[in-house]
C-alpha positions in Angstrom: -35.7 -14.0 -6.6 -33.6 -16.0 -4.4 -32.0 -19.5 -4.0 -32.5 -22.1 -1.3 -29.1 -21.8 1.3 -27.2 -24.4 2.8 -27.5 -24.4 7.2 -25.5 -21.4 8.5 -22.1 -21.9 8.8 -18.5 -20.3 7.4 -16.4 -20.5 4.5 -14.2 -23.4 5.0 -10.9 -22.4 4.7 -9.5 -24.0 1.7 -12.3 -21.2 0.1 -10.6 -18.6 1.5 -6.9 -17.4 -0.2 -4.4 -17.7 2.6 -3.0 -13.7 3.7 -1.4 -12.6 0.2 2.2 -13.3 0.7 3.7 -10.0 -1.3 6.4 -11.8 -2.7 3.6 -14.2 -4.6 2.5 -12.8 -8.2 -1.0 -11.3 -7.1 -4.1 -13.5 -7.2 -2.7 -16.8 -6.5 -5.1 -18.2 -5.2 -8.7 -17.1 -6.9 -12.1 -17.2 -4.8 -15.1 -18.0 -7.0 -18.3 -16.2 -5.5 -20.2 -19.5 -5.6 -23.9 -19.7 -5.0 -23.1 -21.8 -1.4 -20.3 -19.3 -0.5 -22.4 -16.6 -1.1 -25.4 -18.1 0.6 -22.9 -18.5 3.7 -21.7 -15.5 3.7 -25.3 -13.8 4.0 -25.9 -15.9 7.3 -22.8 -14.3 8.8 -24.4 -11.1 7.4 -28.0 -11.7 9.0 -26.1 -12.2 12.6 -24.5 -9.0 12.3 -26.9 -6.7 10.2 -30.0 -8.5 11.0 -31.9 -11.0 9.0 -34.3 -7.7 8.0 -31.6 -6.6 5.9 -31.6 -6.1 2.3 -28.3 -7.2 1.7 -29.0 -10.6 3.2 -31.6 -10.9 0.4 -29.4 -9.9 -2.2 -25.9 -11.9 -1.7 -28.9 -14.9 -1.9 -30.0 -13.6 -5.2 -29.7 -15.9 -8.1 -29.0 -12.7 -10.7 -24.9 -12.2 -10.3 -25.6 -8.5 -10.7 -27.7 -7.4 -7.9 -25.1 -10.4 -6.0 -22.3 -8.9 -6.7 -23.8 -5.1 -5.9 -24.9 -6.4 -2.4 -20.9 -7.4 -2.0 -20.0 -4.0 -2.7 -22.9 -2.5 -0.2 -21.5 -4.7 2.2 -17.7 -3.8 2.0 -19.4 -0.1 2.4 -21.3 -0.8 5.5 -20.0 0.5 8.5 -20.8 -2.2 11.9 -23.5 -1.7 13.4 -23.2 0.5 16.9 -24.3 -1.9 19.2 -23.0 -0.6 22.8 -23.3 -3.8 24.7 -21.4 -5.4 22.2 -19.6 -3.0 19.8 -16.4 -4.7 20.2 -17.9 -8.2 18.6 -19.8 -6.4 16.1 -17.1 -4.6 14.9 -15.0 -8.1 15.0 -17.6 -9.7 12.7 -18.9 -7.1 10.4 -15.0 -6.5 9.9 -15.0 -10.7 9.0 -17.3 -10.2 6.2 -16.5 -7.2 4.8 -13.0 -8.7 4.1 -14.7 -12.2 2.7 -16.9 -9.3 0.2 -13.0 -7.7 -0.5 -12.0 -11.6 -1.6 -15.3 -12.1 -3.7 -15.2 -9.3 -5.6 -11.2 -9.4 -6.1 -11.7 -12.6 -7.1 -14.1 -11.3 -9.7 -11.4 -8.7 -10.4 -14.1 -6.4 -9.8 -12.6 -2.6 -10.3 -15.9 -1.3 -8.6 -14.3 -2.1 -5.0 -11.5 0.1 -5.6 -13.6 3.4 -4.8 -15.1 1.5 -2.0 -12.1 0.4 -0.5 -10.6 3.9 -0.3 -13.4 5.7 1.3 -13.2 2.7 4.4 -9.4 3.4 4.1 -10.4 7.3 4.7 -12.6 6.1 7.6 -9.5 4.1 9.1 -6.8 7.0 8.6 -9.7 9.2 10.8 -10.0 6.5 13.2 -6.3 5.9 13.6 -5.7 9.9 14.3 -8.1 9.5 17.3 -6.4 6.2 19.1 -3.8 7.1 21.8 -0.7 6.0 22.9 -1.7 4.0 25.5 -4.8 2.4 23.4 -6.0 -0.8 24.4 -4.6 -3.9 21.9 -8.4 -4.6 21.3 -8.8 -0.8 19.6 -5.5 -1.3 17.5 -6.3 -4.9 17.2 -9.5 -3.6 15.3 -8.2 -1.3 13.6 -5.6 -3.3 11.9 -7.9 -5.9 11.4 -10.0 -3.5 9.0 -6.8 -2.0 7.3 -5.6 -5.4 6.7 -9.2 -6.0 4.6 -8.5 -3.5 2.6 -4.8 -4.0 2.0 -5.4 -6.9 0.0 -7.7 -5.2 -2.2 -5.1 -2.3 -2.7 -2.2 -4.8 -3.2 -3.8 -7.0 -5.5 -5.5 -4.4 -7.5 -2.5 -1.8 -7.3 -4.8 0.9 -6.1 -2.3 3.5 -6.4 -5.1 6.5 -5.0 -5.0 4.6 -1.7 -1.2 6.0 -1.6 -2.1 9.5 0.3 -3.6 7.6 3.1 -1.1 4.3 3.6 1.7 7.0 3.7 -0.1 8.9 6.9 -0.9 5.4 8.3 3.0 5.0 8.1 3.4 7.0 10.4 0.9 6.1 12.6 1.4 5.8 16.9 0.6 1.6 16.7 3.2 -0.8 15.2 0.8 -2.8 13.6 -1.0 -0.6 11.5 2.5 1.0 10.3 3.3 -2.3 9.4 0.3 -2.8 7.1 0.6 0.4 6.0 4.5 0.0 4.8 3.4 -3.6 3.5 0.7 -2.5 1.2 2.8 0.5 -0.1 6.2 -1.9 -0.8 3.9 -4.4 -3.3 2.9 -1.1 -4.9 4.7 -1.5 -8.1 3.7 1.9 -8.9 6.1 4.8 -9.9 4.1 7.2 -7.4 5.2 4.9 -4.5 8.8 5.4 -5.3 9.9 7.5 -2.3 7.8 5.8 0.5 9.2 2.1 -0.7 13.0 4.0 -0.4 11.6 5.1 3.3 11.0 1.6 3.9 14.1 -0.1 2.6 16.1 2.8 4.7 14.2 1.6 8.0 15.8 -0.5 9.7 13.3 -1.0 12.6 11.1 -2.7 10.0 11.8 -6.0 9.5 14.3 -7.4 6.3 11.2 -9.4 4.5 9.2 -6.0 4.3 12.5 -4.2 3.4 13.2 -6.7 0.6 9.9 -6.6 -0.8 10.2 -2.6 -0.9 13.5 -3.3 -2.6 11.7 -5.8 -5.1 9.6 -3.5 -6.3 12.1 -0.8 -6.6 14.8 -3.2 -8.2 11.8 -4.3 -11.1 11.3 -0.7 -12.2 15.5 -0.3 -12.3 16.3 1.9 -9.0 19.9 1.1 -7.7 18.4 1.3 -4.1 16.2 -1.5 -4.9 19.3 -4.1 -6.0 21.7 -3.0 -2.8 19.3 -3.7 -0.5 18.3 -6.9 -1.9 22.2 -8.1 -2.1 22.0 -6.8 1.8 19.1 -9.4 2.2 20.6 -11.8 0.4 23.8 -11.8 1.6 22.2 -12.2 5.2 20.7 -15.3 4.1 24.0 -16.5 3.0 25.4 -15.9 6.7 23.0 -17.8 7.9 23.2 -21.0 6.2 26.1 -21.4 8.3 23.9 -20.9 11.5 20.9 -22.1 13.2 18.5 -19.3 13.1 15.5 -19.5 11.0 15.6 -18.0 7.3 11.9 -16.3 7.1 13.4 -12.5 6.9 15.9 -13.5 4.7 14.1 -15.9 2.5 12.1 -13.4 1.3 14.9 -11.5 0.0 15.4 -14.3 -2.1 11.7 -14.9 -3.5 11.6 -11.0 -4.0 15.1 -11.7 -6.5 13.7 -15.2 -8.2 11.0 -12.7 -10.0 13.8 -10.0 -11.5 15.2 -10.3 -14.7 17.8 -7.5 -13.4 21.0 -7.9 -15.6 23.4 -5.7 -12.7 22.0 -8.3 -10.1 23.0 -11.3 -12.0 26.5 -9.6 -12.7 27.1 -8.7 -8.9 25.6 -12.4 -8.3 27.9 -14.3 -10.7 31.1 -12.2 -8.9 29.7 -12.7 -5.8 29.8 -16.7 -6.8 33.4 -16.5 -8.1 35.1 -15.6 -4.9 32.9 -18.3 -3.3 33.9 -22.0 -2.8 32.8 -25.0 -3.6 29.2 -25.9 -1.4 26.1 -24.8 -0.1 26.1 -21.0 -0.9 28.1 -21.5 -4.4 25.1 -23.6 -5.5 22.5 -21.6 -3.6 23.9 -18.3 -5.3 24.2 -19.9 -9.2 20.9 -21.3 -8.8 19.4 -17.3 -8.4 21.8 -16.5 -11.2 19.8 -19.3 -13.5 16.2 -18.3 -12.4 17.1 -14.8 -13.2 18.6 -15.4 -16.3 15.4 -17.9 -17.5 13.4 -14.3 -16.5 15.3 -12.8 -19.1 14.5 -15.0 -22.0 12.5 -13.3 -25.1 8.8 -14.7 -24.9 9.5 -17.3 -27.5 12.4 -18.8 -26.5 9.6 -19.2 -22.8 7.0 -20.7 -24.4 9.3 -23.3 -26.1 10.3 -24.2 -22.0 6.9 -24.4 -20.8 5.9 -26.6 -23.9 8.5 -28.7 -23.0 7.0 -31.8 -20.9 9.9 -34.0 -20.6 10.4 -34.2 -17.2 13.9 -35.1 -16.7 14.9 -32.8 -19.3 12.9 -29.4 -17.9 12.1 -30.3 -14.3 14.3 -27.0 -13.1 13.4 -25.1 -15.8 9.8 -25.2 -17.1 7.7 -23.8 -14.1 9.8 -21.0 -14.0 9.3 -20.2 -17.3 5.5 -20.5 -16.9 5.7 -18.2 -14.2 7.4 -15.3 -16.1 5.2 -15.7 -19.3 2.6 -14.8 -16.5 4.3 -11.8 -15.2 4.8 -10.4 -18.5 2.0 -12.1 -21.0 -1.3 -10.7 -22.0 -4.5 -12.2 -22.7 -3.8 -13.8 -26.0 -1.2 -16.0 -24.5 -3.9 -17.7 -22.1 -4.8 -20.3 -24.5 -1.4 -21.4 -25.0 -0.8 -21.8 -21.3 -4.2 -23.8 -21.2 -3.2 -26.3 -24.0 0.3 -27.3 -21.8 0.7 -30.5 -22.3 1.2 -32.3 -19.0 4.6 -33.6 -17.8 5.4 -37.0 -19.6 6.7 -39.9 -17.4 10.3 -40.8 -18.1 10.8 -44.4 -20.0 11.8 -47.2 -17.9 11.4 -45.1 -14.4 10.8 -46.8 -11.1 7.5 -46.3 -9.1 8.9 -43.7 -7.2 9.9 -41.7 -10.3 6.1 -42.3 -11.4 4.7 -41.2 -8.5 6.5 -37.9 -8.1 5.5 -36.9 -11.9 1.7 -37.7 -11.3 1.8 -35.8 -8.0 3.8 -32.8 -10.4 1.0 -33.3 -12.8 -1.6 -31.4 -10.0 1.1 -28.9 -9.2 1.6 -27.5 -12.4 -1.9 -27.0 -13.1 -3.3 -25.4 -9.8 -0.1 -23.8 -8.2 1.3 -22.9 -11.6 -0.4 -22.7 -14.8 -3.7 -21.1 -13.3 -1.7 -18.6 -11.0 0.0 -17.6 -14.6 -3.2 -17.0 -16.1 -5.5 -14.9 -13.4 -2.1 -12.7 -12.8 -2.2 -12.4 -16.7 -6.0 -11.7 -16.1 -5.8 -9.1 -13.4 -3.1 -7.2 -15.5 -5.1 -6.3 -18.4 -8.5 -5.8 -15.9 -6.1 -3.2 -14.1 -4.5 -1.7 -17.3 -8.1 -1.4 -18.9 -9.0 0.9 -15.9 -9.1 4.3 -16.6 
């Protein structure tokens, strides 16, 4: 049985997560496989597989089962081999199967994980077969596809996907190493160890990717990890005093904001001694107090984040949120649902007023629900055998 559909068209893009930013927990931004999403999605489909298809007639089904299998037939199906317009059809069927990889990892679905490996087989063939002197279009593609199912590795730690990303390291195109290196630094997997100490050593890839590497290295206590994020960091120091844009170096310092590492905060409190008065003092003892809020037992957190008096626990509440999501499981979800909201200071003017109601959204889209589905896809990966 199926549902009526909405008039062709594409997901709009506030449906759609923006790229996952690897210094983000995972999941921050949750796609619900709605009805009129999934209707949509199954035009797009009909264009590219043909209306005769029976996956069109299942993403329209009204039972979520036989929905949700037609999402994983779909991240399975290969595009069709159209000759007078193979390069399109690979450009669109590769569109939709990442919008299926977003669906179902929004479901925190663990049945794309298989599926997601044998495409990344098919992509680790493919990449074997493109030359040096490849057209961008063929790399373009290819990346395109790897770049699907990078998100599904990432967020879902898919740590069987490791075998191929390390040969896509090494592939001949730039982009597709760069995917590759990406998905294997926000591994935070012991098997990716050695490859995330590859990447950190590299210096042709850029610091962000190096630092995110190092993140993951400096969370599970590898010295490598903490001196290259103090080499990052220490970058972004130099150039406060310049010009140049921070992106590289920034994410050095969102990589360090998540860490609880007590030999980082010791080499950042030095570090902050022998520095004067300013900019970088501040900018170095404000790291020093996130980390240390990281390293709080979980009571001691939940008596921050239940603290709603703004101009008390403005600096201090959302990151406490944020690391009861990091580490909490699913019995502390209802405590993070019951937060009160923030409660506006007596006496304050109407621009005080109006910067606590605007907080009031914040904290619960960008901060209380990213706590809770990182909380969720923690126990759905740790329940996976």
């Amino acid at each position: 049985m199926t549902v009526g559909c909405p008039l062709p068209g594409i997901l709009e893009a506030d449906e759609i997560p923006p790229k996952c930013d690897p210094f983000d927990p995972p999941l921050h931004y949750e796609i619900k496989s709605t009805r009129d999403q999934m209707c949509r999605l199954s035009h797009d489909v009909a264009l590219i597989y043909g209306r005769d298809s029976t996956i069109v007639a299942d993403l329209r089904s009204d039972d979520d089962d036989v929905a949700t299998t037609a999402l994983l037939r779909l991240v399975a199906t290969a595009p069709p081999q159209a000759e007078d317009s193979a390069v399109f059809a690979r450009m669109q069927s590769s569109d939709a199967r990442r919008t299926a990889v977003l669906l179902l990892v929004g479901q925190l679905n663990l049945d794309v994980v298989p599926v997601l490996l044998d495409w990344l087989k098919v992509v680790v063939a493919e990449s074997r077969g493109v030359s040096p002197e490849a057209a961008d279009v063929e790399v373009h593609l290819l990346a395109k596809e790897l770049s699907a199912i990078s998100y599904g590795i990432r967020v879902l730690q898919a740590k069987a996907a490791l075998p191929g990303l390390r040969t896509l390291m090494k592939a001949r195109h730039e982009p597709i190493r760069t995917i590759a290196s990406t998905t294997i630094a926000s591994l935070d997997i012991p098997e990716a160890t050695e490859s995330q100490r590859e990447i950190t050593e590299d210096s042709s890839l850029n610091l962000r990717l190096r630092c995110q590497a190092a993140t993951s290295l400096a969370r599970r206590g590898h010295q490598a990890g903490r001196e290259m994020l103090m080499h990052g960091y220490r970058e972004f120091l130099r150039e406060l005093d310049t010009t140049r844009r921070h992106s590289e170096t920034l994410g050095c310092t969102s990589g360090m904001e998540t860490l609880a590492d007590e030999d980082l905060i010791t080499t950042l409190e030095a570090l902050a001694e022998r520095e004067p008065a300013g900019g970088k003092k501040r900018n170095i003892l404000s790291h020093v107090k996130l980390m240390k809020i990281n390293s709080k037992p979980d009571e001691e957190l939940k008596k921050m984040a239940a603290d709603n008096e703004w101009l008390r626990t403005r600096s201090t509440r959302y990151e406490a949120i944020k690391e009861l999501g990091r580490r909490g499981d699913l019995a502390l979800i209802p405590f993070l649902e019951n937060l009160e909201p923030w409660v506006v200071p007596e006496a304050a003017n109407d621009a005080v007023c109006g910067i606590v109601d605007f907080q009031q959204q914040v904290m619960r889209d960008e901060i209380i629900a990213p706590a809770i589905n990182q909380i969720r896809l923690r126990s759905a990966r740790d329940s996976r055998p």
